[in-house]
C-alpha positions in Angstrom: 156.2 130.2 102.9 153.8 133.1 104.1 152.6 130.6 107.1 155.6 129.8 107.9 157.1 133.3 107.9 153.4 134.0 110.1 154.2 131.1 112.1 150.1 130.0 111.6 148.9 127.8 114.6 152.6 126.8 116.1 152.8 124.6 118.9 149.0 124.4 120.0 148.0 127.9 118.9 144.4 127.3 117.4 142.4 130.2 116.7 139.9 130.4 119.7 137.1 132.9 118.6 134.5 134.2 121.1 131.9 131.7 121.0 128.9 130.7 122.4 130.5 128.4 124.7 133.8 126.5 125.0 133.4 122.9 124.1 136.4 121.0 124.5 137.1 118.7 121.3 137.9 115.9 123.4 137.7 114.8 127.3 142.2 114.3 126.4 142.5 118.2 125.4 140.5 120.3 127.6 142.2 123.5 126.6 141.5 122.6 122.7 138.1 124.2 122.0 135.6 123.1 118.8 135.4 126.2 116.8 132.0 126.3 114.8 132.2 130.0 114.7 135.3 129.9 112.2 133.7 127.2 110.7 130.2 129.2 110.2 132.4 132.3 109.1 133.9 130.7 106.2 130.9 128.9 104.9 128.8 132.5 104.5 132.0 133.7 102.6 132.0 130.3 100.1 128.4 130.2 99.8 128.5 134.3 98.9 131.3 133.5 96.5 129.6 130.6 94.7 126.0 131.6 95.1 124.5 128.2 95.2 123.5 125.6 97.7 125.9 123.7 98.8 126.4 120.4 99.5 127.5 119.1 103.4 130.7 118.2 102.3 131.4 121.7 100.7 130.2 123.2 104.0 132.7 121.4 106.0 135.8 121.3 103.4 135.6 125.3 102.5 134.8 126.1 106.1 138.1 125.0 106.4 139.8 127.0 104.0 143.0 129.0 104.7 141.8 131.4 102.7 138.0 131.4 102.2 137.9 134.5 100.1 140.8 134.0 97.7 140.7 130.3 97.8 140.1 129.2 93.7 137.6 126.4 94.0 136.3 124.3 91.4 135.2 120.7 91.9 137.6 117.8 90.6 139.9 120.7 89.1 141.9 123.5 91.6 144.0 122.3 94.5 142.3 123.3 97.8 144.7 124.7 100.5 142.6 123.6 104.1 143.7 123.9 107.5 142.5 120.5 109.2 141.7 120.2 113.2 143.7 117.7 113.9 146.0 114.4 113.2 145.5 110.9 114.3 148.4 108.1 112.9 148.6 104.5 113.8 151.4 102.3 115.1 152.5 101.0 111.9 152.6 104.7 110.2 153.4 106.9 112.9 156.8 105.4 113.0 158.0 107.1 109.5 155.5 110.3 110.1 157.4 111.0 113.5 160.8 110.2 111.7 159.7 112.6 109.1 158.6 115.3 111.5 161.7 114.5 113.6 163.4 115.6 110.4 161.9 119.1 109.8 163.4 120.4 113.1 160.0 121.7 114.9 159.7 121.6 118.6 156.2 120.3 118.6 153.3 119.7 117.0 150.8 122.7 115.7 147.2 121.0 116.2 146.4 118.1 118.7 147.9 114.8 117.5 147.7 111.1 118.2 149.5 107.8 117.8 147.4 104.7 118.5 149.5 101.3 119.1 146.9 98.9 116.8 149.0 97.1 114.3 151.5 95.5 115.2 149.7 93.0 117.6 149.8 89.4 115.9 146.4 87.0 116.5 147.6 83.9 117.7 146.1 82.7 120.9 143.7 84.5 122.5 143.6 88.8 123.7 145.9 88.7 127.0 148.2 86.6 125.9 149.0 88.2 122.0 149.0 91.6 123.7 151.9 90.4 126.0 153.9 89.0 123.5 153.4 92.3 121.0 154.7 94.3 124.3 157.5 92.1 124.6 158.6 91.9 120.5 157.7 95.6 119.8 159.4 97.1 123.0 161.7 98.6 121.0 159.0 100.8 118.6 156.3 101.2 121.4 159.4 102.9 123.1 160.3 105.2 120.2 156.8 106.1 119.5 155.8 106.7 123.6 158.6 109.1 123.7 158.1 110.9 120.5 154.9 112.1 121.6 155.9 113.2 124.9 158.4 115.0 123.8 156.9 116.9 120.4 153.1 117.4 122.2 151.5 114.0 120.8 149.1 111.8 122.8 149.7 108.4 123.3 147.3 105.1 122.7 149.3 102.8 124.7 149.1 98.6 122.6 145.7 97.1 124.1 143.6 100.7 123.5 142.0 99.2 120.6 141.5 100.3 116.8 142.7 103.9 115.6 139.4 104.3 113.9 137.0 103.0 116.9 139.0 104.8 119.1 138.9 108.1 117.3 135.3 107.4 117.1 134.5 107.0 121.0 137.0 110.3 121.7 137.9 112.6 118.9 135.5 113.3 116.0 132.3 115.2 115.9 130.1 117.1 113.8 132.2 119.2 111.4 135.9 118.4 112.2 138.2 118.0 109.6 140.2 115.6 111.1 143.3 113.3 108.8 144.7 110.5 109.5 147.8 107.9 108.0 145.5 105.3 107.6 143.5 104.4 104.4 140.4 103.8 106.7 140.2 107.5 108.7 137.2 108.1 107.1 135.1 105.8 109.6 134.9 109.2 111.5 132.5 110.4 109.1 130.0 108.2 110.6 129.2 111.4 113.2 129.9 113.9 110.8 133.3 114.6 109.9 135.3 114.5 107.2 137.9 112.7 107.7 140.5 111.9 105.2 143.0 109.1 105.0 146.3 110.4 104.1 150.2 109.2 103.8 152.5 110.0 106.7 154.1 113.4 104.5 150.5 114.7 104.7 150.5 114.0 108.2 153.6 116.0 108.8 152.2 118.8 107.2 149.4 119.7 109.2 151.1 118.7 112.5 153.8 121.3 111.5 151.1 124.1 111.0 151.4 124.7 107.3 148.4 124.1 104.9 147.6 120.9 104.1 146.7 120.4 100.2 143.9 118.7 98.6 142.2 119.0 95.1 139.1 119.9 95.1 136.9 116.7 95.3 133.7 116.4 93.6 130.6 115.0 95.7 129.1 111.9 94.7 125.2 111.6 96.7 123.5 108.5 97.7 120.3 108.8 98.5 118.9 106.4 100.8 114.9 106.1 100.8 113.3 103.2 103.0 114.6 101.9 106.4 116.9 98.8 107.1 114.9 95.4 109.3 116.1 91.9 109.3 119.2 90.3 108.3 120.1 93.3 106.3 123.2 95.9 107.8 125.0 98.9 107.3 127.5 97.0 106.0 125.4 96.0 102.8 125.2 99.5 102.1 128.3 99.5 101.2 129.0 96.4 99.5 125.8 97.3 97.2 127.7 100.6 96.4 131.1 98.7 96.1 129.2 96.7 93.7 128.0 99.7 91.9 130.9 102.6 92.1 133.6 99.2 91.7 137.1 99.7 93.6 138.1 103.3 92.0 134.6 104.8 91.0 134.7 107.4 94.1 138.7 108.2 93.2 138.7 112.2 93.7 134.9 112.5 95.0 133.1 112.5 98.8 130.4 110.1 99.2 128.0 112.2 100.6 125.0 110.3 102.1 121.4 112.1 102.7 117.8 111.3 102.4 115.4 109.7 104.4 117.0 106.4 104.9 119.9 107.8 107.2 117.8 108.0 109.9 117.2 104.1 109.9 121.0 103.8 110.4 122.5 103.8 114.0 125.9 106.3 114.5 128.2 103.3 114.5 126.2 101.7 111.2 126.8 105.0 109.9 130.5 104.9 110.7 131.4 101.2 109.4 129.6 102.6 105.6 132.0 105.5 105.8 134.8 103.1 106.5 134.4 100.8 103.7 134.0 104.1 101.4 138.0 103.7 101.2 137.6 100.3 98.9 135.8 102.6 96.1 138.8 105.2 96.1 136.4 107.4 97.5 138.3 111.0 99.1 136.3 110.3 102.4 132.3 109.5 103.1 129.6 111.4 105.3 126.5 111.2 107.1 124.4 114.3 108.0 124.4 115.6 111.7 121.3 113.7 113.1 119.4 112.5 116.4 121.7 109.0 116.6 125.0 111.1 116.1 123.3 112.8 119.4 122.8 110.2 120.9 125.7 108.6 120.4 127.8 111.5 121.4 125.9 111.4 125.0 126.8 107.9 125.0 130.0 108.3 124.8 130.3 111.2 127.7 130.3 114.3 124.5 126.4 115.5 125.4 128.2 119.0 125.8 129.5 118.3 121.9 125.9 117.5 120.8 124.4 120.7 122.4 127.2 122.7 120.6 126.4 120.9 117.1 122.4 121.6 117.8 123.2 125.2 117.8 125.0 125.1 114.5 123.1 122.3 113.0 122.4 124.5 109.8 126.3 124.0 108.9 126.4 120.1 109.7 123.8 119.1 107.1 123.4 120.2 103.7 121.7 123.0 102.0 118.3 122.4 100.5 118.7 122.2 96.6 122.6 120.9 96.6 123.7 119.6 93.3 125.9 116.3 93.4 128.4 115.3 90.7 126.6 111.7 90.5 123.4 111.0 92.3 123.1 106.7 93.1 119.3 105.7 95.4 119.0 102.8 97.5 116.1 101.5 98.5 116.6 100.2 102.2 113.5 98.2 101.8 114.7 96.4 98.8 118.4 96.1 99.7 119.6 92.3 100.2 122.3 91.1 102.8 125.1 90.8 100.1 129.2 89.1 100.9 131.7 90.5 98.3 134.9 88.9 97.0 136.7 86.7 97.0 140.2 88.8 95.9 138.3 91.9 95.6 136.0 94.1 97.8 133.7 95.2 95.0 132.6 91.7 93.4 128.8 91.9 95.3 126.7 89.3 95.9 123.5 88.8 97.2 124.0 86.0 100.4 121.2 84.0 98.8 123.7 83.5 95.1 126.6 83.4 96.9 126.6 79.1 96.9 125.8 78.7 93.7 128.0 81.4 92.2 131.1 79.6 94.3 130.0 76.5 92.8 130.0 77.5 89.0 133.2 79.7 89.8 135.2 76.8 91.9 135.4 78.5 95.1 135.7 76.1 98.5 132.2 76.7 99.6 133.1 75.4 102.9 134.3 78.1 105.2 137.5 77.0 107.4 137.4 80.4 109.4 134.7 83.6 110.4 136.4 86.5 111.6 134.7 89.1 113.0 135.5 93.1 114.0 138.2 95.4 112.7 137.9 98.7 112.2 134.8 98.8 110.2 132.7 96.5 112.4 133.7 96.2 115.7 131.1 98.4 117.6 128.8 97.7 120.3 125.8 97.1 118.1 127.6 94.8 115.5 128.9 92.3 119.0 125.0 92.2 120.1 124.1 91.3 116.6 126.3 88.2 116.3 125.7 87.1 119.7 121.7 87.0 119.2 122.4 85.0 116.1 125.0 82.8 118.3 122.3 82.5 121.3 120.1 80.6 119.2 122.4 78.5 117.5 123.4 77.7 121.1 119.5 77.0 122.4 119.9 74.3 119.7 122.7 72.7 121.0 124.9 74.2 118.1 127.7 75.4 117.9 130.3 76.8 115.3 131.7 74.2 112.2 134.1 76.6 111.0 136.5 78.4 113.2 135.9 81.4 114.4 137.1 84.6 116.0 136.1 87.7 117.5 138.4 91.4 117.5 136.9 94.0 119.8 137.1 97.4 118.6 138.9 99.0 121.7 139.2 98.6 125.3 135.7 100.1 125.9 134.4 98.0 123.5 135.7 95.1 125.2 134.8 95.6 128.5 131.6 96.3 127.8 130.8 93.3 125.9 132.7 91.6 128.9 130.5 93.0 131.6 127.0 92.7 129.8 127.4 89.0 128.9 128.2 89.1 124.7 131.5 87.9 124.8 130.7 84.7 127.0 128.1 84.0 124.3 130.3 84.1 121.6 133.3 82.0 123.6 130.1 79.3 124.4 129.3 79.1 120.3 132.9 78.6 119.7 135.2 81.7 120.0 138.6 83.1 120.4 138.5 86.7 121.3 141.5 88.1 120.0 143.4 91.7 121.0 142.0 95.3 120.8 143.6 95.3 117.8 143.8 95.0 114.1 144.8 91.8 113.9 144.0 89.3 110.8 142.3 92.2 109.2 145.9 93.3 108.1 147.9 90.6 107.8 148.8 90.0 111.3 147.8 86.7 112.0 149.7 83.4 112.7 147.1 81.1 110.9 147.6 77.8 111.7 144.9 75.1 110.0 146.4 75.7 106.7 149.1 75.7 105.0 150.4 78.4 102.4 148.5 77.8 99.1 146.0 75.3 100.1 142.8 76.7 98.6 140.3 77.6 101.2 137.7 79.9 102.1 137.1 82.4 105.0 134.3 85.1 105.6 134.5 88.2 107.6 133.4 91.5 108.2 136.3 93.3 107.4 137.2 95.9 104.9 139.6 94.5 101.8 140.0 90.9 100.9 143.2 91.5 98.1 145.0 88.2 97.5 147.3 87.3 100.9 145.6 90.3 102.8 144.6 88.1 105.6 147.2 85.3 106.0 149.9 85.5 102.8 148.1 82.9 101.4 146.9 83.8 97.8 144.9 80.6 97.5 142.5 81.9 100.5 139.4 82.8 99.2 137.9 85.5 101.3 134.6 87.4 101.3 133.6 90.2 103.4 130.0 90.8 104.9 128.5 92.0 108.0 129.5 90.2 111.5 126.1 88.9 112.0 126.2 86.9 108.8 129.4 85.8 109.2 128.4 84.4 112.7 125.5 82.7 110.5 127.8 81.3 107.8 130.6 80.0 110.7 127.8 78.4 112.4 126.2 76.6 109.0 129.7 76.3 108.0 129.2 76.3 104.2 128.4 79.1 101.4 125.6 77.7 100.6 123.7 78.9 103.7 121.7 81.6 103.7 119.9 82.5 107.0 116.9 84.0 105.3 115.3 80.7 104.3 117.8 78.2 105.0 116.9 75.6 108.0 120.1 74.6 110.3 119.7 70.9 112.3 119.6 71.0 116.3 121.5 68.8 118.7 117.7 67.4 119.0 118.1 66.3 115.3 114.8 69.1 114.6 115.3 71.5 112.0 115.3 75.2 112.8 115.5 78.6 111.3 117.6 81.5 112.4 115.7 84.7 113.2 116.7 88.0 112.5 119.1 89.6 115.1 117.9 92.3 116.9 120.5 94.0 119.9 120.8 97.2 121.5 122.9 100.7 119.3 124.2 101.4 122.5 124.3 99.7 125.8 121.8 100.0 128.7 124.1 101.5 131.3 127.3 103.3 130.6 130.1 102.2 128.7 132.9 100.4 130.9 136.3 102.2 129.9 137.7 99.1 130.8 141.8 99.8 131.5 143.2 103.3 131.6 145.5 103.2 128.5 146.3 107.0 127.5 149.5 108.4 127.7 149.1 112.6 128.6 151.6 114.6 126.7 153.3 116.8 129.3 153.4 120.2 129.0 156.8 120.6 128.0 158.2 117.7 126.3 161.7 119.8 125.4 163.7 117.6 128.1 162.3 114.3 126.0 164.9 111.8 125.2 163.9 110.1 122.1 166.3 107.3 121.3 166.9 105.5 118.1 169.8 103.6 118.2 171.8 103.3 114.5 172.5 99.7 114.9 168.4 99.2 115.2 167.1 96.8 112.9 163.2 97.8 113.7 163.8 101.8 113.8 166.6 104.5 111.4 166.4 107.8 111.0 166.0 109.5 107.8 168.0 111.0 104.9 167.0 113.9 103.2 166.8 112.6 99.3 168.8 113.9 96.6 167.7 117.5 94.7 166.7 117.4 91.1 169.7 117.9 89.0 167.5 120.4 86.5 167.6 118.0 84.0 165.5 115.9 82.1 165.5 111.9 83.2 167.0 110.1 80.5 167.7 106.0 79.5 166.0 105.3 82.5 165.8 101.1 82.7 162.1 99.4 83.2 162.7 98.0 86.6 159.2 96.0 86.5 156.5 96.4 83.8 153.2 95.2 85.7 150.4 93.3 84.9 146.8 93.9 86.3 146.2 95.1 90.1 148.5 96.6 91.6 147.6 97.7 95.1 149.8 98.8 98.2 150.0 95.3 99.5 151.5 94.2 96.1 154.4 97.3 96.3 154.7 97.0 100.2 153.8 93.7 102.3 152.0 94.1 105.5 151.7 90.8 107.6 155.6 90.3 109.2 157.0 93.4 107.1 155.1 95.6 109.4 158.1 95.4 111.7 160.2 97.1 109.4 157.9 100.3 109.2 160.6 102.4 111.0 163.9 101.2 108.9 163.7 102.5 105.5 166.1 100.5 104.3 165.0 96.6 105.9 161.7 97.3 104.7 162.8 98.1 100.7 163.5 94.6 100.5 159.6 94.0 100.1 159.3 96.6 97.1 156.7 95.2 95.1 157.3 91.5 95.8 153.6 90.9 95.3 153.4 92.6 91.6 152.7 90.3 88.4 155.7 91.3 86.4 153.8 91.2 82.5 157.3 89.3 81.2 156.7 86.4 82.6 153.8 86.4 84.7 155.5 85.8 88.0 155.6 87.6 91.3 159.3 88.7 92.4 160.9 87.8 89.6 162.3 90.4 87.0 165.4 90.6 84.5 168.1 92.7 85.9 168.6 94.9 82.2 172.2 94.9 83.1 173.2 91.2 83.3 170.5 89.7 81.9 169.5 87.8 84.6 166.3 87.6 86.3 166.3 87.8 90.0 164.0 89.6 93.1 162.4 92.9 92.3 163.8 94.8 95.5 167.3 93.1 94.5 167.6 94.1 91.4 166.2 98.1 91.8 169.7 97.9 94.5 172.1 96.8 91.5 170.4 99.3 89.4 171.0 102.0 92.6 174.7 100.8 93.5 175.6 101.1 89.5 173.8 104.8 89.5 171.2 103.7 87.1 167.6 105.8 87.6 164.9 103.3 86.8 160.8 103.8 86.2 158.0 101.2 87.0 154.9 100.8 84.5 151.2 100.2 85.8 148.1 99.5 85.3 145.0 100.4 86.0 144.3 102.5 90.0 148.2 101.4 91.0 148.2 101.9 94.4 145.2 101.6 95.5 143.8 100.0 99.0 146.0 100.6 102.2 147.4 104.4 103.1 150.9 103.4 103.2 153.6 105.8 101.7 156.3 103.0 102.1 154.6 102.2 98.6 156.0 105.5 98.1 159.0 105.7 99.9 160.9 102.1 99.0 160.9 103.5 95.1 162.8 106.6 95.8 165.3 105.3 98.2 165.9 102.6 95.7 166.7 105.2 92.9 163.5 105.0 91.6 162.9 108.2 89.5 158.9 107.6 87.4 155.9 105.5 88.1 153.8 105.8 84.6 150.6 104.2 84.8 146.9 104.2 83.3 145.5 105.8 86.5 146.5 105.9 90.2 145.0 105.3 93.0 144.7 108.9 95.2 146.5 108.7 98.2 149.0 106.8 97.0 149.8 109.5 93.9 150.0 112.0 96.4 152.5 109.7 98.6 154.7 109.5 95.2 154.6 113.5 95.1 155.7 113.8 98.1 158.9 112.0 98.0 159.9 113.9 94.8 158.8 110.7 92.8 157.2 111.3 89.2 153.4 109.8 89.3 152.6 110.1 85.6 149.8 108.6 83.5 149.4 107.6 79.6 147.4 110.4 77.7 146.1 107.4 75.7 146.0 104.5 77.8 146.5 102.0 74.6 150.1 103.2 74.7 150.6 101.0 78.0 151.2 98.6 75.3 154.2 100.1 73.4 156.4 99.8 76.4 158.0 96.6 77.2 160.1 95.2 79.6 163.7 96.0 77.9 163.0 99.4 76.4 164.7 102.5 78.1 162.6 105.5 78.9 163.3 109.1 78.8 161.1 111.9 80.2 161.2 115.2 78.2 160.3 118.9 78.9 161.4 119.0 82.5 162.8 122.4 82.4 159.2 123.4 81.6 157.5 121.3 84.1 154.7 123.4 84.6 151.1 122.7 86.0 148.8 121.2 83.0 151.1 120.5 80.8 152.4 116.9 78.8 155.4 115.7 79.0 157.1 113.7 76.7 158.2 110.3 77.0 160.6 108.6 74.6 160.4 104.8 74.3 163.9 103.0 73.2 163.9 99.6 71.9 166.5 97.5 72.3 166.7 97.3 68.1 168.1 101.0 68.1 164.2 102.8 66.9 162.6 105.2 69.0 158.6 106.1 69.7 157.2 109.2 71.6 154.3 109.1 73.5 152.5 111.7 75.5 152.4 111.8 79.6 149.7 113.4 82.0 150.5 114.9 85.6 148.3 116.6 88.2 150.9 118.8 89.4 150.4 122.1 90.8 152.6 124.5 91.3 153.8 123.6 95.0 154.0 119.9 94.2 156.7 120.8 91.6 158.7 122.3 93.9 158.3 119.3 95.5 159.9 117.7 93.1 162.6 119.9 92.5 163.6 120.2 95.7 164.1 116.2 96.5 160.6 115.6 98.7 158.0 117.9 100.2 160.3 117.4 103.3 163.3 119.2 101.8 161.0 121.8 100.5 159.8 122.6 104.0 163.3 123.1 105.4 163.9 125.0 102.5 160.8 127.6 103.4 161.9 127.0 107.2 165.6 128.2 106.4 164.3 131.2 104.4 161.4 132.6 106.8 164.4 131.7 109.5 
């Protein structure tokens, strides 16, 4: 209420403090200046407060405090109340963030903003000709979002740019911004220093309306890296070793800070694609310290003025001698293996040399029908050189790919580049398609055609996540994820049981050959070629802005505030879906062809948990309706349960929600009628998505009593009046046979979260502080 009564940093109002020179944050914003001053100013007051070292993830979170000197901060514990530098959303999010902000009744946005077009382009042919037809069949949303941002201040990443994360990258983060974005992957910015945080669409709207932006405290988890990387071994196995270690929620409410000698083995890009897989450990976000390839990447990418800045106040961007970290984990880069995780999930490592024999004893298809290179974690400059000096030998030989294969620039830049010095004819020659600037199979959007929908197969790529039906919505493809240059290996050898360290491949000549490590340039020779101009300028005053969604759309609706709290406590709620292991935000809200429902609330609540094993009869989709008896579709059921005013709960298991950003995981429950998601443990993000739309994200104090709820018991949720940070509540099981258990429930609420509950969604609660300051 105080910053909005204050009206902090309204419409493009950030604090601009004498410094020693203004440095643009980005080429796009030349009148939006880094400020390391503020940044510097806040750190001496933390670091007087605490008395300690700290760590370079304290430095950059508390310098961005609202209120450095007040500001209660304890690690893993108090709520942190930070005032980030700006927002980035992508195509597929941006829709229901704009909506949202739409909804508060703000004129424009309070720090610079951007939507990048990414997702919703579908690999099918070939770049050109996908891009057309996503022009063509998203018209409609490209529209909605192109004229949103002109008219509330927001730039605009016109389909074709490229990946949100490569893009923000090349343009928008550096050294010590706090920059967050509505997409699980944002924190591939930390790869030049930033922390960077993945966040739903409600957090999003937030910051862009100028209020502070919440975030408990997170803990710091250090990786050490000792040694230096050489040969077939990546960035990327940084991260699947640590995946391996940490497993998919060991970071959940901690940074991944990295440090040590190592780092400076690791080019800026490398660096980024580790801080982009950190999202597959739960982590809050992951960093590298400022360094010498940051620098020169920044000059690279026409920022040298950003690296002389960053010099000056390179005491802030790394951290203090002596830090303490919550956890500690050392890698030797010497000793470290090329590894490929999966299949089904991103933290099953193995070392490339086991990975034949372990598919063998397991059952997987060890041979590979597809490699897919790119995505947002390894689409850079370096990773395309990479696989096409492993593809230049392979074609010296006369080879060229057994599987199929594919290649996904990371933006426009990217691909032109590639284009112009000769990379992407090599990887066309050895046998591939490359596909849009875009996103692509990495999330679903992909119109696979060589097999059909649960014929068991294998792919490898060097994406990100690998859940069941990620890819293609096939849950018989087995996929693994590893670095692109061993993924060109493996598509070339075609089998599982190749590894390019010691394994010989067979020329055209019928003589046997080895592959040799790939060696290729960070960064190109000359300059980067932008390739096509494809930013859209806010204007200056976007007040005369039509934005039009039409209410017979069937792609875009405008929202409905939710309905208040009544003030009482939640009772004989029904069990809509009691579910069995993982549970992640592809298994409550499909990607793939639901992505074109991300602006209609209501079309896309007919995926609501359609993937989730429902424990009562082990099927996906199929759950009794308590009322009739009869067992039917998840999303079908939770709308009898809403047209007969029944409130309804779900029960999880173990990190519910994790993977993917997405608050539709979020927002299909509540405009269902959902009321309570009790689980063993969530997932981050996506509890804080659930807070957000007034939902109740509660977990078992003893996880054991998971087991004492079934299917056709009715739930009530006691002590409501009292909700209160901290403290239980009480849940009452009834059993069909008329007896009754109680059972103790855990929150993380604080106080301003509650109110978000009370008042309906953190939405209504902002109106509710606008109408008052007002």
């Amino acid at each position: 209420q105080h910053a909005l009564n204050s009206g902090v940093r309204r419409y493009h109002v950030a604090p601009v403090l004498c410094q020693r020179a203004k440095v643009a944050m980005s080429h796009f914003e030349p009148n939006e200046y880094i400020n390391y001053e503020k940044l510097e100013k806040n750190i001496n007051i933390v670091r007087k407060r605490l008395d300690r070292p700290l760590t370079l993830s304290e430095k950059i979170v508390y310098g961005h405090l609202d209120d450095p000197a007040k500001q209660e901060i304890e690690r893993g514990k108090t709520y942190l109340r930070l005032r980030p530098d700006r927002v980035a959303m992508q195509d597929a999010t941006a829709q229901m963030a704009m909506l949202q902000f739409i909804s508060s009744g703000l004129p424009k946005v309070a720090v610079p903003s951007t939507i990048h077009c990414d997702h919703l382009i579908e690999a099918q042919s070939g770049g050109e000709k996908d891009l057309q037809r996503a022009k063509d069949i998203n018209q409609e949303v490209y529209n909605f979002l192109s004229t949103a941002g002109a008219k509330y201040g927001v730039g605009f990443w016109k389909p074709g740019s490229g990946i949100i994360h490569q893009i923000i990258l090349e343009n928008y983060s550096y050294p010590g911004v706090m920059l967050i974005g509505t997409d699980s992957h944002t924190p591939n910015g930390g790869g030049l220093g930033g922390i960077c945080i993945g966040v739903g669409g409600a957090d999003a709207v937030d910051v862009m309306a100028g209020i502070p932006w919440e975030l408990k405290c997170p803990k710091v988890i250090g990786v050490k890296l000792t040694g230096k990387l050489s040969g077939w071994t990546s960035p990327k196995d940084v991260i699947l070793k640590v995946a391996g270690i940490l497993t998919v929620k060991g970071g959940t409410g901690a940074i991944i800070e990295y440090h040590g000698p190592g780092v400076d083995s690791i080019s800026c890009t490398g660096m980024a694609t580790i801080c982009n897989m950190g999202a597959e450990i739960g982590a809050t976000t992951s960093i590298f310290p400022y360094n010498e390839r940051m620098k020169k990447y920044l000059g690279k990418t026409g920022r040298a003025d950003i690296a002389a800045l960053a010099d000056e106040f390179k005491q802030y961007l790394v951290p203090d001698s002596g830090c303490q970290y919550d956890q500690v984990i050392e890698i030797n880069l010497n000793e470290l293996k090329p590894h490929i995780n999966g299949p089904f999930t991103p933290d099953l490592a193995h070392p490339v040399s086991d990975i034949g024999a372990v598919a063998e004893k397991e059952g997987w298809p060890v041979d590979i029908r597809v490699g897919l290179i790119g995505s947002c974690t390894n689409s850079s400059y370096e990773d395309m050189g990479r696989s096409a000096a492993v593809a230049k030998q392979a074609l010296a030989h006369g080879l060229k790919c057994k599987s199929k294969f594919t290649i996904t620039p990371g933006s426009e830049q990217i691909r032109a580049t590639i284009e112009r010095d000769g990379y992407a004819k090599i990887l066309r020659e050895v046998g591939g398609l490359v596909l849009a600037n875009a996103c692509g199979p990495c999330i679903g959007q992909w119109d696979r055609k060589d097999t059909k929908k649960g014929e068991k197969n294998t792919i490898v790529t060097s994406y990100n996540r690998n859940f069941t039906g990620r890819n293609d919505a096939n849950p018989e493809t087995h996929a693994f994820v590893t670095s692109p240059e061993i993924v060109t290996a493996l598509s070339i050898a075609g089998t599982l049981k190749f590894n390019p360290e010691t394994d010989y491949l067979t020329g055209a000549d019928g003589k046997k050959f080895k592959l040799e490590a790939p060696d290729a340039d960070e960064l190109p020779k000359l300059e980067f070629d932008p390739g096509q101009d494809t930013y859209q300028y806010p204007p200056k005053d976007g007040s005369g802005q039509h934005v039009d969604v039409s209410p017979t759309s069937q792609r875009l609706q405008l929202l409905e505030p939710f309905d208040k709290w009544d003030g009482k406590d939640l009772e004989d709620m029904l069990i809509l879906i009691k579910v069995k292991g993982k549970c992640t935000t592809d298994h409550i809200s499909a990607a793939g062809p639901w992505l074109k429902f991300r602006g209609h609330l209501d079309n896309i609540s007919n995926n609501l948990l359609i993937g989730a094993i429902n424990i009562e009869n082990g099927k996906a989709n199929s759950v009794r309706n308590a009322l009739t008896q009869e067992f039917g579709p998840v999303p079908d059921t939770a709308r009898y349960y809403k047209k007969m005013g029944v409130k309804w709960a779900v029960i999880g298991d173990e990190n519910y929600g994790e993977g993917s950003s997405r608050e539709h995981a979020a927002l299909e429950p509540r405009h269902l009628g959902g009321r309570v998601i009790i689980t063993k443990s969530f997932a981050r993000i996506h509890e804080t998505n659930l807070k957000k739309q007034g939902l109740l994200p509660l977990t078992f104090a003893d996880p054991a009593d998971y087991n004492k709820i079934h299917p056709v018991d009715k739930l009530s949720i006691v002590g409501l009046k009292d909700f209160a940070p901290g403290k239980p509540l009480k849940c009452i099981i009834k059993h069909p046979n008329g007896s009754q258990e109680t059972i103790m429930l855990n929150h993380t609420f604080n106080e301003s979260q509650i109110e978000w509950f009370q008042a309906g969604s953190a939405l209504n609660r902002m109106k509710e502080l606008q109408q008052k300051s007002s």
